[in-house]
NUMAR-499565 format. One record per residue: y, x, z of N, C-alpha, C in turn; residue in three letters. Coordinates in steps of 0.02 Angstrom, whole numbers, padded with zeros to 5 digits, always signed. Layout:
YXZYXZYXZAla;...
***
This chain:
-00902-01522-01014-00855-01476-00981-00866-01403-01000Unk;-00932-01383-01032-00952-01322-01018-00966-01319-01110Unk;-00937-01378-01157-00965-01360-01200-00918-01312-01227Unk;-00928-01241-01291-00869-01201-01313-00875-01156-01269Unk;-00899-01145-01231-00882-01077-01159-00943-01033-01179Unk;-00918-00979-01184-00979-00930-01222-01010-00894-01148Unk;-00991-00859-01095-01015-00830-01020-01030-00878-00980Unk;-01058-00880-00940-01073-00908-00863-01002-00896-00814Unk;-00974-00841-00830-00923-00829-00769-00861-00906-00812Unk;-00857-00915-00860-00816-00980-00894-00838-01025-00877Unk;-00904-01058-00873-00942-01090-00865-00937-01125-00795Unk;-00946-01057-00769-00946-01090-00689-00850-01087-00664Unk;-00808-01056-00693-00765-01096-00677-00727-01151-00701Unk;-00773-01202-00773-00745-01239-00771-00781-01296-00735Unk;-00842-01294-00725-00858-01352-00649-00822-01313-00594Unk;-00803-01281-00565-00783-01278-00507-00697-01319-00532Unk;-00676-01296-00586-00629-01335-00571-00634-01426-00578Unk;-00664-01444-00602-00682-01507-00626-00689-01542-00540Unk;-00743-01494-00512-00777-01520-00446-00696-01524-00380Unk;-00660-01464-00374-00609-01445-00360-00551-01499-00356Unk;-00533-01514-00413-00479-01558-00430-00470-01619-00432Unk;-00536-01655-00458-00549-01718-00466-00574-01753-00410Unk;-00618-01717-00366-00643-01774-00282-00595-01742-00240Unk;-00565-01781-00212-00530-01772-00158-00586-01773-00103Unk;-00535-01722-00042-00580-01692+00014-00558-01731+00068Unk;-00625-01790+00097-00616-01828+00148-00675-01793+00214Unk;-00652-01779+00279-00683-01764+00312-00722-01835+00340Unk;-00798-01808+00332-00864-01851+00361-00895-01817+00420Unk;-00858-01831+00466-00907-01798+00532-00932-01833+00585Unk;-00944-01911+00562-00992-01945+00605-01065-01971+00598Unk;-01098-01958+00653-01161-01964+00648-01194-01912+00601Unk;-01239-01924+00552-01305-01877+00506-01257-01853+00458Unk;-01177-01887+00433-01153-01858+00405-01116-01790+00434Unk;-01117-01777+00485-01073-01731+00522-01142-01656+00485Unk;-01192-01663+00489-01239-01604+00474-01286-01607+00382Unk;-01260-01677+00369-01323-01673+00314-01264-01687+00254Unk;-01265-01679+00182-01228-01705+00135-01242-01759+00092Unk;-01204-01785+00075-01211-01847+00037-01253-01833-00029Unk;-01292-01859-00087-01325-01826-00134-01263-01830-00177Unk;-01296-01783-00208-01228-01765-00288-01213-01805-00321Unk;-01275-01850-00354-01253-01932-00374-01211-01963-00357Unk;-01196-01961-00285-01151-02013-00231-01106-01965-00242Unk;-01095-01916-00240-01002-01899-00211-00975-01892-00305Unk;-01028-01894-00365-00992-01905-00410-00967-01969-00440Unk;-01002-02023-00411-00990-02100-00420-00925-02095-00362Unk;-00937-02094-00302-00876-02095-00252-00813-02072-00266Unk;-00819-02019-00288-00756-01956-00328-00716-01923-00248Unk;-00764-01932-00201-00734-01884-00134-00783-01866-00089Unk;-00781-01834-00052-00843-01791-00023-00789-01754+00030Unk;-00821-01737+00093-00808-01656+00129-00826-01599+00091Unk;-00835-01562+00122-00848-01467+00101-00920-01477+00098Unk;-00957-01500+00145-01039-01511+00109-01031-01553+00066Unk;-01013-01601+00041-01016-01668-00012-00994-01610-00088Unk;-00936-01574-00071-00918-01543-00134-00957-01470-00151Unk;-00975-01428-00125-01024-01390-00136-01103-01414-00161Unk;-01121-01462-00116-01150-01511-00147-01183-01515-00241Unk;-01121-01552-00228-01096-01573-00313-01097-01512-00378Unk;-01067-01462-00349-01054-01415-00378-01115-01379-00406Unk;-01150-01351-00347-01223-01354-00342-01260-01379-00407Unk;-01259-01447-00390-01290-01466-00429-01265-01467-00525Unk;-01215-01465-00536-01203-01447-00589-01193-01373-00613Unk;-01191-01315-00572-01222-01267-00578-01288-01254-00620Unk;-01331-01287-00577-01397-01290-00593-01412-01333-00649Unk;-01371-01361-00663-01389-01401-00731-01383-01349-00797Unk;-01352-01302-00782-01337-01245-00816-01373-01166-00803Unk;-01398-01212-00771-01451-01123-00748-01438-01083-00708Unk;-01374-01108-00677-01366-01049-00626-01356-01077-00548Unk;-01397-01032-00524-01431-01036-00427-01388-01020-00422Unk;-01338-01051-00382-01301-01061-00333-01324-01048-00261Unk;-01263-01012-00203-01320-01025-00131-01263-01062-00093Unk;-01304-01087-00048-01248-01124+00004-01221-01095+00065Unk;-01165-01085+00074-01159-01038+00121-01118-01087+00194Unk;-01142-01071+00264-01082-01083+00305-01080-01032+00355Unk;-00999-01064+00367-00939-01022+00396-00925-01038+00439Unk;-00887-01021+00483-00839-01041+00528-00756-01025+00522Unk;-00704-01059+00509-00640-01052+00476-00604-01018+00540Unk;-00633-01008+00593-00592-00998+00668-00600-00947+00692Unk;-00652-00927+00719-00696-00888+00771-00732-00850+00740Unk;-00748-00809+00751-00797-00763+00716-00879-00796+00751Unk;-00921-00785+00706-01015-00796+00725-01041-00745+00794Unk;-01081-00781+00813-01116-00729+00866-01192-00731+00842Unk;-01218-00679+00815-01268-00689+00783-01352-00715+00838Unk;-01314-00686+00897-01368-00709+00950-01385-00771+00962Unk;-01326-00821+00936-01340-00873+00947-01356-00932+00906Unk;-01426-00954+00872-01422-00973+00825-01394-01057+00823Unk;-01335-01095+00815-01326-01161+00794-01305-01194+00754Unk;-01315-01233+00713-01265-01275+00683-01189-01291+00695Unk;-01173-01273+00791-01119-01268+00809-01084-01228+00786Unk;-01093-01179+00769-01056-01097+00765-01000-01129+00680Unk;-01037-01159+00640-00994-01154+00585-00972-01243+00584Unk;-00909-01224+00540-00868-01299+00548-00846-01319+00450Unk;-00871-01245+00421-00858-01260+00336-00915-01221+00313Unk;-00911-01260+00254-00940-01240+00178-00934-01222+00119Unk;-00947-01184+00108-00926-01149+00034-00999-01130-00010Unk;-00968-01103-00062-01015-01096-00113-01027-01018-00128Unk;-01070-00987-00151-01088-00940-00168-01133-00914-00235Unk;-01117-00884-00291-01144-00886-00342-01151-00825-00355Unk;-01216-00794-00357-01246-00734-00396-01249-00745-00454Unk;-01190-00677-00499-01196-00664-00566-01198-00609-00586Unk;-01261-00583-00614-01247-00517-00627-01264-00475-00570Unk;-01215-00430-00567-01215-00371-00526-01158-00421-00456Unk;-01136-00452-00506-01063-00509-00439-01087-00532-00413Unk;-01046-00566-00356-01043-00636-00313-00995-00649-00329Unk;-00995-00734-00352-00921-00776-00357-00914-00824-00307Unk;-00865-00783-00250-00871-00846-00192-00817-00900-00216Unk;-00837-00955-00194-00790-01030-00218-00778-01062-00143Unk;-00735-01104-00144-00721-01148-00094-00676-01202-00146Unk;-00706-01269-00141-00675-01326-00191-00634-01377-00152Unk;-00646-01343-00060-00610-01417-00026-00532-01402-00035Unk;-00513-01371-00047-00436-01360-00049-00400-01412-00110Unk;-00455-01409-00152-00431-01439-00219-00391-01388-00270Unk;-00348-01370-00252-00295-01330-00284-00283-01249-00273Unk;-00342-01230-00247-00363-01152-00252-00382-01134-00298Unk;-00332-01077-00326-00368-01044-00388-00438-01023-00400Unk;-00484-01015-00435-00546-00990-00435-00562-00943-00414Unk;-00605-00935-00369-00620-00863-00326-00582-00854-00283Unk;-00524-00883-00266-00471-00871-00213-00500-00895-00137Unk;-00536-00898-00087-00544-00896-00035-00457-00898+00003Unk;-00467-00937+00084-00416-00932+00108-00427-00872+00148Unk;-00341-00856+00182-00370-00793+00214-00429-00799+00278Unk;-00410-00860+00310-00442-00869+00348-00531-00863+00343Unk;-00559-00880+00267-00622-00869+00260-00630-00789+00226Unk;-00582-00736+00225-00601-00673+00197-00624-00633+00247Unk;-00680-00594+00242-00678-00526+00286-00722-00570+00344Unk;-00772-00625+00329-00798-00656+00393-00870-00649+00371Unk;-00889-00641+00439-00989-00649+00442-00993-00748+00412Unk;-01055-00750+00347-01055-00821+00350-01159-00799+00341Unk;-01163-00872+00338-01230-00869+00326-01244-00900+00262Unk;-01290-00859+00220-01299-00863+00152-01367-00905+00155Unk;-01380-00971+00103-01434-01003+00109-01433-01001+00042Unk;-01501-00937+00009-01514-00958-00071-01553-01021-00075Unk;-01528-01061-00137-01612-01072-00151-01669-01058-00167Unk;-01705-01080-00152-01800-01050-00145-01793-00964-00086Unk;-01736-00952-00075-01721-00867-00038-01731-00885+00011Unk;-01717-00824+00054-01721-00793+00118-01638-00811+00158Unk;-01627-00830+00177-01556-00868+00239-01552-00791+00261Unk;-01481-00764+00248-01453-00704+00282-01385-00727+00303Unk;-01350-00670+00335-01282-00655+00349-01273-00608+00321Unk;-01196-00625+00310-01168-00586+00251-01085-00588+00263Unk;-01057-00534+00229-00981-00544+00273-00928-00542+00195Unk;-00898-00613+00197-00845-00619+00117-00806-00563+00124Unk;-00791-00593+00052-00738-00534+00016-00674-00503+00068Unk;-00671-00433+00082-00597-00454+00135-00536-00446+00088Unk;-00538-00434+00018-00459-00457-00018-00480-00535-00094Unk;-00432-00536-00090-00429-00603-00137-00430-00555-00197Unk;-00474-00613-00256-00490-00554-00339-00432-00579-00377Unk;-00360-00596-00339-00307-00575-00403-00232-00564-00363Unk;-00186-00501-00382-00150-00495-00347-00093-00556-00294Unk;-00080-00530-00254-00058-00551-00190+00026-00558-00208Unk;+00059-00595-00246+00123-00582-00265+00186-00643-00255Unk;+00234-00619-00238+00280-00681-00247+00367-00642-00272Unk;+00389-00691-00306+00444-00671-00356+00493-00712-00348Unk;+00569-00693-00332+00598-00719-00311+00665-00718-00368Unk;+00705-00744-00404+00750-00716-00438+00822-00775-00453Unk;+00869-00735-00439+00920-00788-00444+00977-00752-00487Unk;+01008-00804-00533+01053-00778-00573+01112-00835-00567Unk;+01170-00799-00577+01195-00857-00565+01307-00820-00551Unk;+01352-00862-00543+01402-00825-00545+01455-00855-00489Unk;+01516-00850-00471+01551-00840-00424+01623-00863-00475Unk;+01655-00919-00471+01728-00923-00503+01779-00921-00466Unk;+01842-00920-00515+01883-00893-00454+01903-00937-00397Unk;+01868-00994-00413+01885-01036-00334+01840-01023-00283Unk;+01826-00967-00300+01746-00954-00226+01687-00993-00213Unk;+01683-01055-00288+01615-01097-00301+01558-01051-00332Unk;+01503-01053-00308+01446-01025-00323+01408-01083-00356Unk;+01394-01039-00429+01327-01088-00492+01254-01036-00470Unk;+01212-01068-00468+01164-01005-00454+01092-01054-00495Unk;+01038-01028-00525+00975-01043-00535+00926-00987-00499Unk;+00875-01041-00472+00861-01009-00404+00756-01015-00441Unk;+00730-00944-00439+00650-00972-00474+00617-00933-00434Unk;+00554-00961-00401+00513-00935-00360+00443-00919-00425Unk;+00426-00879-00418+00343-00869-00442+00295-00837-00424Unk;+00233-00880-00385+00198-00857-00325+00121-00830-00354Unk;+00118-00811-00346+00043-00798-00370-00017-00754-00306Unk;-00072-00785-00295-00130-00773-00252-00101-00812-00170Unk;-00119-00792-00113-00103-00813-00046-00028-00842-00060Unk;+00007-00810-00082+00083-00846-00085+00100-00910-00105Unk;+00041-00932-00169+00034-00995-00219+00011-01054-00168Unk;-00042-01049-00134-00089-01071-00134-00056-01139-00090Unk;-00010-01112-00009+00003-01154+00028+00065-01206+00010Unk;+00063-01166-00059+00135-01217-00071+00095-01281-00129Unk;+00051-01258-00150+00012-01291-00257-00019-01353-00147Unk;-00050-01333-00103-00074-01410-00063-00021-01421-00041Unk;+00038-01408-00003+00086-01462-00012+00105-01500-00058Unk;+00118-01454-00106+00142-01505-00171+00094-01553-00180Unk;+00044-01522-00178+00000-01605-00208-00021-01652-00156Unk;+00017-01637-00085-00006-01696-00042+00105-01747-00029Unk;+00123-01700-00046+00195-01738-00070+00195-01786-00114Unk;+00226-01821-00105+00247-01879-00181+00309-01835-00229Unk;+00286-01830-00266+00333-01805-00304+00400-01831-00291Unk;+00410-01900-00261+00487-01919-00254+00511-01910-00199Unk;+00463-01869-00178+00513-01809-00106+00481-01746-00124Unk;+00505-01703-00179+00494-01632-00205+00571-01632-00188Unk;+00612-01660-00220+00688-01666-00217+00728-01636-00128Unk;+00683-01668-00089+00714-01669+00004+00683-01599-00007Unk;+00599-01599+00003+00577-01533+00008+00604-01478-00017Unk;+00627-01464-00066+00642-01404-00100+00723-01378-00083Unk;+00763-01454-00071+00838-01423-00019+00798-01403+00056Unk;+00761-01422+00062+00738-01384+00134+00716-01306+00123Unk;+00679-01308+00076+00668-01217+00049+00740-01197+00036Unk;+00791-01207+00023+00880-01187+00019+00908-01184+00067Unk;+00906-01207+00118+00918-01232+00189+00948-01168+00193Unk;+00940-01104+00174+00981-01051+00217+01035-01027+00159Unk;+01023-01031+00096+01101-01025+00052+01109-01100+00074Unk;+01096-01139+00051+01139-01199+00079+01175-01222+00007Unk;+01234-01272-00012+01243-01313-00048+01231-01377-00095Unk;+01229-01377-00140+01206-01446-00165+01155-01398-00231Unk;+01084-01448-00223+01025-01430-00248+01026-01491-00316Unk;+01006-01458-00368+00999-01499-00429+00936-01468-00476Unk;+00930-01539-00524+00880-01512-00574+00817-01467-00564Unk;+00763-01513-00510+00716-01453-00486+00673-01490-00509Unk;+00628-01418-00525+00578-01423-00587+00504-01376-00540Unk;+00455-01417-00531+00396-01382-00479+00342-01397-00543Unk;+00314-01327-00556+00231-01318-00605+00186-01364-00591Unk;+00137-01383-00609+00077-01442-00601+00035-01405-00543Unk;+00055-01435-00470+00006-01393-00430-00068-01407-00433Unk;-00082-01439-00481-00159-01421-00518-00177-01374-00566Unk;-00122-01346-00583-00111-01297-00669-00122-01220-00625Unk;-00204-01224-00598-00196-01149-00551-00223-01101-00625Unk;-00237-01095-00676-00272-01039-00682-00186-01008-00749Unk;-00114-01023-00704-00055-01011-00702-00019-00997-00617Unk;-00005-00947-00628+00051-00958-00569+00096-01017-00545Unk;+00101-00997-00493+00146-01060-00497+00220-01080-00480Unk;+00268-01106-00499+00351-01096-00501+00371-01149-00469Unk;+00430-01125-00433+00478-01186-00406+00552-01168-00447Unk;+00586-01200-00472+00656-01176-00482+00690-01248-00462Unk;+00747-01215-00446+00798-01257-00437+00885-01225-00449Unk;+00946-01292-00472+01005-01267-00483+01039-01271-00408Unk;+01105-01257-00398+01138-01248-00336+01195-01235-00366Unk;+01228-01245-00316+01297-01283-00311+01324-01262-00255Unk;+01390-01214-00230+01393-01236-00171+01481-01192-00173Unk;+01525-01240-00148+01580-01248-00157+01604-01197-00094Unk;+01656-01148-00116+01708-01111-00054+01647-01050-00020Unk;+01603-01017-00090+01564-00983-00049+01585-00923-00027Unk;+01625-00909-00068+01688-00833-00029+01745-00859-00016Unk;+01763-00849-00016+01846-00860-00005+01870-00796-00021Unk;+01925-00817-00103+01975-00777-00122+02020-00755-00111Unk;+02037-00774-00063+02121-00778-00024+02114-00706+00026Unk;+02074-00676+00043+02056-00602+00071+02053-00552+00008Unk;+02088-00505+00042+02098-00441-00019+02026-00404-00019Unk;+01967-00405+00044+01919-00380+00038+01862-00432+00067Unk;+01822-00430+00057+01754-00469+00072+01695-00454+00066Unk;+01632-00460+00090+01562-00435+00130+01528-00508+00109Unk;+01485-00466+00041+01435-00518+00030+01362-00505+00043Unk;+01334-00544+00101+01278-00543+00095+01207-00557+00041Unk;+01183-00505+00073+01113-00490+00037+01056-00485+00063Unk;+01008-00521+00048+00990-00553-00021+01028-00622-00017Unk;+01035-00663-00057+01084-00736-00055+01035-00770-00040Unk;+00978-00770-00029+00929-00832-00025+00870-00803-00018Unk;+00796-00789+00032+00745-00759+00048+00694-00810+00089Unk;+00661-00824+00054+00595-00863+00091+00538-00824+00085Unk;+00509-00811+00127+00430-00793+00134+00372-00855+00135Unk;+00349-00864+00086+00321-00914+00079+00247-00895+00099Unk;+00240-00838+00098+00151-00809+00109+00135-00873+00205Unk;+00074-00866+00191+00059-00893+00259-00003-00853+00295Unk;+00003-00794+00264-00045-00733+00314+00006-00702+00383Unk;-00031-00737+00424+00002-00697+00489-00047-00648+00518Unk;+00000-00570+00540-00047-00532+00573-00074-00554+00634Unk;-00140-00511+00661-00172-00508+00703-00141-00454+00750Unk;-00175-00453+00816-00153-00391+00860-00232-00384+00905Unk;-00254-00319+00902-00309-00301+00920-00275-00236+01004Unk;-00333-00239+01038-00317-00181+01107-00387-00141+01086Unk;-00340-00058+01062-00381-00028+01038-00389+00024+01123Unk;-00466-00003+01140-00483+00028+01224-00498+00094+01201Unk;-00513+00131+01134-00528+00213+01156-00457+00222+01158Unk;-00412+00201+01144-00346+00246+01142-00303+00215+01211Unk;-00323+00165+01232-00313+00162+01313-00328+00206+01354Unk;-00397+00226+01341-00442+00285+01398-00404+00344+01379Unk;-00389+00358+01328-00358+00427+01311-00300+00447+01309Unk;-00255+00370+01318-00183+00395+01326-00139+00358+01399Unk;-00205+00330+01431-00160+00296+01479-00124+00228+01464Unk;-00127+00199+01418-00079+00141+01405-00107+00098+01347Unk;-00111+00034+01312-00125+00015+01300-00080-00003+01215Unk;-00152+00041+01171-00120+00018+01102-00131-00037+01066Unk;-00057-00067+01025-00119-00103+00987-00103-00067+00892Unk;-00154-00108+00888-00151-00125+00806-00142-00177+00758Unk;-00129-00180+00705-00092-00236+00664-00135-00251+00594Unk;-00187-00292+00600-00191-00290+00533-00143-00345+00504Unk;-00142-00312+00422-00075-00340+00390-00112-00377+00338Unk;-00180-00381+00330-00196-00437+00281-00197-00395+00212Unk;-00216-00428+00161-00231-00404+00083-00149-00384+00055Unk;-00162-00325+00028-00119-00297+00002-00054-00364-00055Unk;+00012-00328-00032+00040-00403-00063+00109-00364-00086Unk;+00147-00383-00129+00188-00369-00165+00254-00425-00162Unk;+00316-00422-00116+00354-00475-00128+00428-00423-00173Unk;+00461-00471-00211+00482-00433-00261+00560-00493-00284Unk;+00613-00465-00258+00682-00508-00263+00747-00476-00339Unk;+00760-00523-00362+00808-00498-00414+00866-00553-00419Unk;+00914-00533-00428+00990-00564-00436+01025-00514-00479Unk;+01057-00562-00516+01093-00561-00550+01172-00592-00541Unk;+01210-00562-00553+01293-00601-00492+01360-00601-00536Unk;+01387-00639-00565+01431-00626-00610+01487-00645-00576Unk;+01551-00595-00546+01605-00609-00521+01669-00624-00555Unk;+01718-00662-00525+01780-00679-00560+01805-00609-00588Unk;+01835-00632-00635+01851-00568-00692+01892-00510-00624Unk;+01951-00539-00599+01993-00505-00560+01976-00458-00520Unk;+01895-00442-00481+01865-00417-00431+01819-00380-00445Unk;+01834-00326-00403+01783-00260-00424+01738-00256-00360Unk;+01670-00198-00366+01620-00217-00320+01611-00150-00306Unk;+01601-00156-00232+01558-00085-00200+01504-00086-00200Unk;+01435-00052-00206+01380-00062-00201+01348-00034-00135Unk;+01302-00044-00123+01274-00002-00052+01216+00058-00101Unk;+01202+00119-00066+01164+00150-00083+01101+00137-00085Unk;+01055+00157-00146+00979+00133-00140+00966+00166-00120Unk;+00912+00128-00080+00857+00130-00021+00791+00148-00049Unk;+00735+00197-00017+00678+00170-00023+00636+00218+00043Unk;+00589+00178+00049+00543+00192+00092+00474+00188+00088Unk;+00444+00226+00120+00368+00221+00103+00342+00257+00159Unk;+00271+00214+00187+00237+00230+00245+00188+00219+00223Unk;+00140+00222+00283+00065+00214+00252+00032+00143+00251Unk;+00089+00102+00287+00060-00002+00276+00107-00008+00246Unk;+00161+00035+00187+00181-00034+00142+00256+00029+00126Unk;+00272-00005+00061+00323+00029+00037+00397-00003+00012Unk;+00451+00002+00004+00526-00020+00003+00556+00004-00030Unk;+00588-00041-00060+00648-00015-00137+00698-00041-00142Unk;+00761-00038-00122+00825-00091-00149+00870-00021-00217Unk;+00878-00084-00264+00938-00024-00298+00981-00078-00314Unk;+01062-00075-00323+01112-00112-00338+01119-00079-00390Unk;+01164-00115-00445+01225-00105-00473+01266-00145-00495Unk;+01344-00100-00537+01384-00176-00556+01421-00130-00610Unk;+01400-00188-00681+01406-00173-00719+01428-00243-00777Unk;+01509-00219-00812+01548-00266-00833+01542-00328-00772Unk;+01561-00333-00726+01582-00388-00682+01501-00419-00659Unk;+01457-00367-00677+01387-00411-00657+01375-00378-00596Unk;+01330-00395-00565+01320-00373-00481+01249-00388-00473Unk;+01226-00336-00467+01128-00344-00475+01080-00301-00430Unk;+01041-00342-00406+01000-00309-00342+00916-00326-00346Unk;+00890-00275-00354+00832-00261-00351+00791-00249-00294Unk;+00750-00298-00268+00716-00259-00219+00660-00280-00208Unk;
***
């Protein structure tokens, strides 16, 4: 796996993906298996393991390569109370690899997490670090993911004069945005991608064709959904004026939801109770259309927009040009 790879940082991600992709993640939480792991031998003859079984493994082929690995646990829920020392407090496992001046944190139970990608749920948390032959500390992960936070939305597509809409519809997700869709996909049968993906349409609506979803194992690629559409009487021509909504089609596929915190000095000081929002790792969602109208009909545009604050910034620009109708935002 490792032969041809000239660095360690290659190295170690092609066992993590190997370890990652190939054992499926079965939870073992009865009896000695609930605290101890299976040996590495066993979960590579088995080809499945939990989060200890696959760190485990990993581990150990790490080290076949020279590099100390530490074992780390977490808790995916609750934050640690350091006062209290138990085995209770954490419910996962992950991996941890000193390189260099780095840490490469891993987590392989997902299967289909890009390398280094942590969920949000494990970023920005106290875990406990167990080197080998070291000293057992706490230590608090990465709080952003090491590759941008992005999702891409773009539809092209035209309007004839019977008010039928042709449209090609392509999502491309990359970091937190990828992630929750690459484990559905791979716990779907592919011969319901077809139902699933008119359910992602569900709000343009019409008849869904020719859908084409990336290998939700193919992570060290983004990853794409496209699909065609169809959908008959979407304006109606027979009005001398008409109001087309925008955007034609908008899913938020990210699955970071904010938090809400009660910030008590600004209670004591203002009488009332604030809160605050964290908004999670910086993220970029990004929509484009393209709109080709019946020759006969001309277009108003709305004025571009933009905005900018200090959690996050906004851009729409239109135009329409030779019968095309295009929106950026």
């Amino acid at each position: 796996m490792t032969k041809g790879l000239a660095s360690d940082l290659e190295k170690t991600e092609a066992l993590y993906d190997f370890v990652a992709k190939n054992f499926r993640y079965v939870s073992l939480s009865l009896g000695l298996a609930r605290y101890q792991p299976q040996a590495a031998a066993d979960v590579l003859h088995n080809q499945y393991g939990d989060c200890k079984d696959k760190n485990t493994l990993l581990a150990a082929l790490l080290e076949a390569k020279g590099l100390h690995s530490s074992t780390v646990l977490i808790n995916s829920v609750r934050k640690l109370d350091p006062d209290v020392p138990s085995p209770s407090q954490f419910n996962h496992v992950i991996t941890m690899l000193p390189l260099g001046k780095e840490e490469i944190w891993l987590d392989a139970t997902t299967e289909v997490a890009p390398f280094q990608l942590l969920t949000y749920q494990l970023r920005k948390k106290q875990a406990l670090v167990i080197p080998e032959g070291g000293v057992p500390h706490l230590e608090e992960t990465p709080a952003n993911p090491t590759m941008p936070d992005r999702e891409l939305e773009e539809i092209k597509g035209k309007i004839d004069e019977s008010g039928r809409l042709e449209a090609t519809v392509i999502y491309t997700l990359r970091g937190d945005a990828e992630l929750r869709q690459r484990m559905l996909f791979r716990r779907i049968a592919s011969a319901q991608w077809q139902k699933y993906v008119e359910g992602l349409n569900k709000a343009l609506g019409g008849d869904v064709s020719n859908v084409k979803v990336s290998d939700p194992a193919a992570t060290r690629e983004p990853f794409t959904i496209s699909y065609d559409v169809s959908k008959a009487n979407f304006v109606d021509w027979s009005k001398q004026k008409l109001q087309l909504k925008l955007p034609l089609a908008h899913l938020s596929l990210a699955s970071v939801s904010a938090d809400v915190d009660e910030e008590s000095e600004d209670e004591e000081s203002e009488g009332s109770t604030a809160e605050t929002f964290k908004l999670g790792p910086p993220h970029e969602n990004t929509y484009l259309l393209k709109l080709e109208l019946a020759a006969r009909y001309a277009a108003d545009v709305p004025v571009p927009t933009a905005l900018d604050r200090d959690y996050g910034a906004y851009q729409s620009i239109y135009k329409f040009e030779g019968k095309v109708l295009s929106n950026t935002r």
